[in-house]
C-alpha positions as CSV (number, residue, x, y, z in Angstrom):
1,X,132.9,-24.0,32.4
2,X,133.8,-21.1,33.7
3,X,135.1,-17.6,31.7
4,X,138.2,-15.6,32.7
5,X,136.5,-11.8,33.0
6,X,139.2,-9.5,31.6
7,X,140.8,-7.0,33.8
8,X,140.1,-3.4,33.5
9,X,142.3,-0.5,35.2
10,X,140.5,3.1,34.9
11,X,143.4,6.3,35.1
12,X,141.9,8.9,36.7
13,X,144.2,12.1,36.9
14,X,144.1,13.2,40.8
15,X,141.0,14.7,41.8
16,X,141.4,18.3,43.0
17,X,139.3,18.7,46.3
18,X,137.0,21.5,46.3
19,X,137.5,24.9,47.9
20,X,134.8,25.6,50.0
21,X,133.9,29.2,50.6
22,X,134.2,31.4,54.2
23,X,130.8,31.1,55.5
24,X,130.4,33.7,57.8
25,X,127.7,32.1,60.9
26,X,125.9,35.7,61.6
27,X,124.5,35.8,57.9
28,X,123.9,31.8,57.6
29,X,121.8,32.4,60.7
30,X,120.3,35.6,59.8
31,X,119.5,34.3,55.9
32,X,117.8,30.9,58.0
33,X,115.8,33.0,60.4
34,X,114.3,35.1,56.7
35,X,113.6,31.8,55.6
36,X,111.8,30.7,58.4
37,X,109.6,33.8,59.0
38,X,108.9,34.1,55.1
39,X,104.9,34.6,54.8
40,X,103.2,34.8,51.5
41,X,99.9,37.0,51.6
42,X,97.0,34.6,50.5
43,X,96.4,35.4,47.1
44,X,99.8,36.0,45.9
45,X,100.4,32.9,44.6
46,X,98.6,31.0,41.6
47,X,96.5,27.8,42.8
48,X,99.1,26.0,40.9
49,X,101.9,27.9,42.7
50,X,102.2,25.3,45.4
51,X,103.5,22.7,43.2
52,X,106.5,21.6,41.3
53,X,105.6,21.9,37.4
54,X,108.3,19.0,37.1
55,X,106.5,16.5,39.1
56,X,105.6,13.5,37.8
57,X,102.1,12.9,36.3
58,X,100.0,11.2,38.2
59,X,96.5,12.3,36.9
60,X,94.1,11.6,33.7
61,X,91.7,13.4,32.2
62,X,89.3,11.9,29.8
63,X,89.0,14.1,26.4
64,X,86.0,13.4,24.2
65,X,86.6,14.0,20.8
66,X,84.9,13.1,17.3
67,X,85.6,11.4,14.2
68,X,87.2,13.9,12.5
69,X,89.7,15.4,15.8
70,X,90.6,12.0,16.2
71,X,91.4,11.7,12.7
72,X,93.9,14.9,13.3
73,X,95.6,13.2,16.6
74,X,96.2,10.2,14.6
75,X,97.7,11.6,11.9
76,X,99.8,14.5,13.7
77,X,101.1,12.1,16.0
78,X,102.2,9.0,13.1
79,X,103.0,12.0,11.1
80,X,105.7,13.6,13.3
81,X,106.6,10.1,14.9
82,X,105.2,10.5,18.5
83,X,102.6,9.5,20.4
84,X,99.4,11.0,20.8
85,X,99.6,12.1,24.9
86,X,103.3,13.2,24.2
87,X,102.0,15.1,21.3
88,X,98.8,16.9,23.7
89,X,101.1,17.2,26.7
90,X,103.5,19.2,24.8
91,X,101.5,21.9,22.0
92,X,98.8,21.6,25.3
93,X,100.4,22.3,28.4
94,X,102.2,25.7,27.1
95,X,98.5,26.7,26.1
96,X,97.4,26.0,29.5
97,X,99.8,28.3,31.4
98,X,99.7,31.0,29.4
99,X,95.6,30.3,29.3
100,X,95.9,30.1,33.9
101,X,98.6,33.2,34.1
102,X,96.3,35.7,31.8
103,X,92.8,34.6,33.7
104,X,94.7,34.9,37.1
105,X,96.0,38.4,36.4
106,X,92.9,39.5,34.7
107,X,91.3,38.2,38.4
108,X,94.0,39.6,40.4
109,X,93.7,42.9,39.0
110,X,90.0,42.9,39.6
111,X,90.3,41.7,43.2
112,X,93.0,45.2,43.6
């Protein structure tokens, strides 16, 4: 038994093509050779620095906690209708940078 599969026609209005800037060659090649020749002093950058804070996860860290922390987790998480690691990653992470970005300035300042 076979099913006639209804016909559907999509209007589009005409799609205007895109304008592409003058790109002058002395300053693409100029801006390319920066690029290339770029050198961060070591020490500059955060040990984190090197990575993309949008990557996906790929880690886990085991978190001991009692009775009573666990208790918290639980109910936090049911309360607000999420679950506990989405719960830690997010009121966690934020801690975490700020927590690395003050103790990495405190240590560059001391290393200047």
């Amino acid at each position: 038994m076979e099913t006639a599969m209804a016909k559907f026609t999509l209007h589009q209005p005409n799609p205007t093509p895109a304008v592409e800037p003058a790109i002058d060659p002395a300053a693409l090649e100029a801006f390319a050779a920066g690029a290339k020749d770029r050198q961060v002093a070591e020490g500059e950058l955060p040990p984190w620095g090197s990575f993309n804070p949008n990557d996906k996860p790929r880690y886990n860290v085991a978190i001991r906690l009692n009775d009573y922390q666990l208790a918290m987790l639980r109910y936090l998480a049911e309360a607000r209708d999420i679950s506990q690691h989405k719960l830690l990653q997010r009121h966690l992470i934020p801690i975490l940078k700020q927590l690395a970005l003050e103790t990495f300035e405190t240590q560059s300042a001391k290393q200047n």
